[in-house]
C-alpha positions as CSV (number, residue, x, y, z in Angstrom):
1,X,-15.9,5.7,31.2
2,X,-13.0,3.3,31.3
3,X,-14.7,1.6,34.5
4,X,-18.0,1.3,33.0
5,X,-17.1,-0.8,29.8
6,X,-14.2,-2.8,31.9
7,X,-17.2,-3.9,34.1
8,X,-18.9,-5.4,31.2
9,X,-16.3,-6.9,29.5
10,X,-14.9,-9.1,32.4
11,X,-15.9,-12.6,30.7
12,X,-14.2,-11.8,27.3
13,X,-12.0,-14.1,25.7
14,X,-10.2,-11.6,23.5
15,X,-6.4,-12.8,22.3
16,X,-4.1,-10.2,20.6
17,X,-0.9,-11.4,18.7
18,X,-1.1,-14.5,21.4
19,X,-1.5,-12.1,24.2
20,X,-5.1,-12.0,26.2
21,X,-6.5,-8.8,26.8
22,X,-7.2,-7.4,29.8
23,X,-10.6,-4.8,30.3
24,X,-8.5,-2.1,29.8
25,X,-6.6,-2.9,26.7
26,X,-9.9,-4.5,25.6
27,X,-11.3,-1.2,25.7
28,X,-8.9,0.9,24.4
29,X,-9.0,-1.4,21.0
30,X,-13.0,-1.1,20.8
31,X,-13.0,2.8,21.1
32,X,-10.5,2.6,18.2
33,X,-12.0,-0.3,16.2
34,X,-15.8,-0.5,17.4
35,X,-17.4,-4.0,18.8
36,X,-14.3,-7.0,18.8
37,X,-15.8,-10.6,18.8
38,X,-13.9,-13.1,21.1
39,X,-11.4,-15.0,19.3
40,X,-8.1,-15.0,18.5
41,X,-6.0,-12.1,16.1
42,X,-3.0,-10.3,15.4
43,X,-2.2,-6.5,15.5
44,X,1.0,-4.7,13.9
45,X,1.9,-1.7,15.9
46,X,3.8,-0.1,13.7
47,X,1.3,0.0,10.6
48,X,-1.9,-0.7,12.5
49,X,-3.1,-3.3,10.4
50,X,-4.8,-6.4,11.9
51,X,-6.6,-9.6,11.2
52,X,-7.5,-12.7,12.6
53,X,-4.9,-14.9,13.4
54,X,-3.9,-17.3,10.7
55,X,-5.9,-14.7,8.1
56,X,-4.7,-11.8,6.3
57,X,-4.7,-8.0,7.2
58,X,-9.0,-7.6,7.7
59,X,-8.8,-3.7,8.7
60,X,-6.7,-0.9,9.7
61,X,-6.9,1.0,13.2
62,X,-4.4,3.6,14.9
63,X,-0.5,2.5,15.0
64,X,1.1,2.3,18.1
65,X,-1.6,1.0,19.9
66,X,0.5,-0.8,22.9
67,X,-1.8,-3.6,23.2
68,X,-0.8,-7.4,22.8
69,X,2.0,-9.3,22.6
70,X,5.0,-9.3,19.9
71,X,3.4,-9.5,16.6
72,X,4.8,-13.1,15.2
73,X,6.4,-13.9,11.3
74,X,3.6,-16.6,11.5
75,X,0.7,-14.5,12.2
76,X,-1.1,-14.5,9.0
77,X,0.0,-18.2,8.0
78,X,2.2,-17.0,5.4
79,X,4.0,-18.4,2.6
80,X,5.4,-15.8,0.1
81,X,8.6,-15.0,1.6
82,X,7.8,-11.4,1.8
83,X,7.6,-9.9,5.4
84,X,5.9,-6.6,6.5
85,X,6.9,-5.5,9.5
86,X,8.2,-9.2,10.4
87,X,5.0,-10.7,9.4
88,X,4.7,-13.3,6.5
89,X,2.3,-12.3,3.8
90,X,-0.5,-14.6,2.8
91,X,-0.7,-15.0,-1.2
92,X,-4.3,-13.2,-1.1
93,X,-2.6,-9.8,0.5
94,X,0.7,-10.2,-1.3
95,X,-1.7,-10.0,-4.7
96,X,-3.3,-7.3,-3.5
97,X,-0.1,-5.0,-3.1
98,X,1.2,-6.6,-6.3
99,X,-1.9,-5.1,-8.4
100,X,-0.7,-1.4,-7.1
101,X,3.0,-2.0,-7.4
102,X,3.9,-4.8,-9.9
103,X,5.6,-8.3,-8.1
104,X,7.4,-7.7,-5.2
105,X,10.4,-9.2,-4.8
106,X,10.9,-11.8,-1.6
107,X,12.6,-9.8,1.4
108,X,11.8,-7.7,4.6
109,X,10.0,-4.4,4.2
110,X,8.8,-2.1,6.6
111,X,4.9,-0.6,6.4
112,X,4.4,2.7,8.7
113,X,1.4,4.1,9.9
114,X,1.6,6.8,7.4
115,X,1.0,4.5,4.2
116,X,5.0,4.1,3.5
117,X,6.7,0.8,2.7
118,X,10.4,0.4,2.1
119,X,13.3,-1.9,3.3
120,X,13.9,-2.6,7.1
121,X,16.7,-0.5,6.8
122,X,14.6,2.7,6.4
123,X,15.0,3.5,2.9
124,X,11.4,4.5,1.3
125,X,10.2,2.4,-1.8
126,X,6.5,4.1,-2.3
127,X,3.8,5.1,-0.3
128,X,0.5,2.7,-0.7
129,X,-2.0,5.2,0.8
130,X,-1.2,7.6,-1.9
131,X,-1.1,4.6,-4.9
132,X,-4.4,3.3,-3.4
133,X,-5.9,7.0,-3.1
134,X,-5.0,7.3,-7.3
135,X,-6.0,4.1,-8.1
136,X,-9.6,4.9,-6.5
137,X,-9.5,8.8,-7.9
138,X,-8.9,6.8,-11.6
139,X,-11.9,4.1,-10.5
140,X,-13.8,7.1,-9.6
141,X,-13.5,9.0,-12.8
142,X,-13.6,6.2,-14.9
143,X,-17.2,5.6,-13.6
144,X,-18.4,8.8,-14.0
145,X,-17.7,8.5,-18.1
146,X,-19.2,5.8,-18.1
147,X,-22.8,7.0,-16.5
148,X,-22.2,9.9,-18.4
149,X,-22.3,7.6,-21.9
150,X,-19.0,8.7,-22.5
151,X,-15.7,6.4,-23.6
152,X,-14.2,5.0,-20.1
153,X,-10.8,6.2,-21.2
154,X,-10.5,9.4,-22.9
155,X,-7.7,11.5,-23.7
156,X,-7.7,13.3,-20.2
157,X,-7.6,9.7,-18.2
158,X,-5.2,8.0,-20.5
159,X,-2.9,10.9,-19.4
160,X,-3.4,10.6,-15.6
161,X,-2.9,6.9,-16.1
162,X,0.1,6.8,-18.4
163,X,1.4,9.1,-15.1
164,X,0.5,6.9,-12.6
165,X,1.9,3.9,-14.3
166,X,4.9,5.6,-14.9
167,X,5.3,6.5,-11.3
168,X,4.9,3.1,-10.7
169,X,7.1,2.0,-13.2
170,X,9.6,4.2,-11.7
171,X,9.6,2.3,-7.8
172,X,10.0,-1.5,-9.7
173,X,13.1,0.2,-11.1
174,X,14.3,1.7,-8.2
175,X,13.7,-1.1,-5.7
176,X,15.3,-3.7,-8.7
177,X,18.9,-1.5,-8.7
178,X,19.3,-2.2,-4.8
């Protein structure tokens, strides 16, 4: 199978964290991502996010995907002083975490393929799969109240969100005593 899509792909201009792709590594990123225009982009190995270079994370595939070159601080045209995995966060996907986890503080943080983020130096802060997986579960109920006629937050949801705030509550204090 590997033969038949390398034979059509042999004119494709497809660059990966400034690296171009051969037909193999082409196709071993399609089976995982579907269709890939031509053009330029950046993958992070280690949490499998990627976007088009100079952009901010567009999608998620597999981690540890060894396609590519070295994934560069300057990938994503950054300018929050706050690195993932030794790329710069733009403002747009620095906002984004931020509305899950309160302001994060300027530093180096590691993102794994399983959701975690912490400091390079291994220790955990929180894991954003499992904040983002609340934060749609409270979405979720939220908007069945409200097609049901109901109040949007009654006693039952103000609970489950005074618990996930407090969770989060309890990472900004934890990451501030470091």
């Amino acid at each position: 199978m590997l033969n038949a899509c390398a034979t059509k792909l042999h004119e494709r201009h497809v660059i990966v964290n400034g690296e171009q792709l051969d037909d193999e590594a082409l196709c071993v990123l399609e089976r995982e991502g579907g269709s890939i225009p031509d053009g330029e982009y950046w993958y992070d190995p280690t949490s499998g996010l990627w976007g088009e270079l100079g952009g901010p994370a567009f999608g998620c595939i597999d981690s540890g995907i060894g396609v590519g070159g070295q994934l560069g601080a300057d990938a994503s045209s950054g300018d929050t002083g706050v690195f993932l995995n030794g790329r710069e966060l733009p403002p747009a996907e620095l906002e984004l975490i931020e509305r899950l986890v309160g302001p994060f503080a300027s530093g180096r943080y590691f993102l794994d393929g399983d959701g975690y983020v912490g400091f390079e130096d291994g220790t955990r802060l929180l894991n954003l799969l499992e904040l983002i997986s609340r934060a749609e579960s409270l979405l979720c109920h939220q908007a069945m109240h409200l097609r049901a006629g109901e109040r949007a937050f009654d006693d039952d949801m103000a609970g489950t969100c005074d618990d996930a705030l407090a969770e989060i509550d309890t990472v900004r204090v934890t990451r501030r005593a470091r």
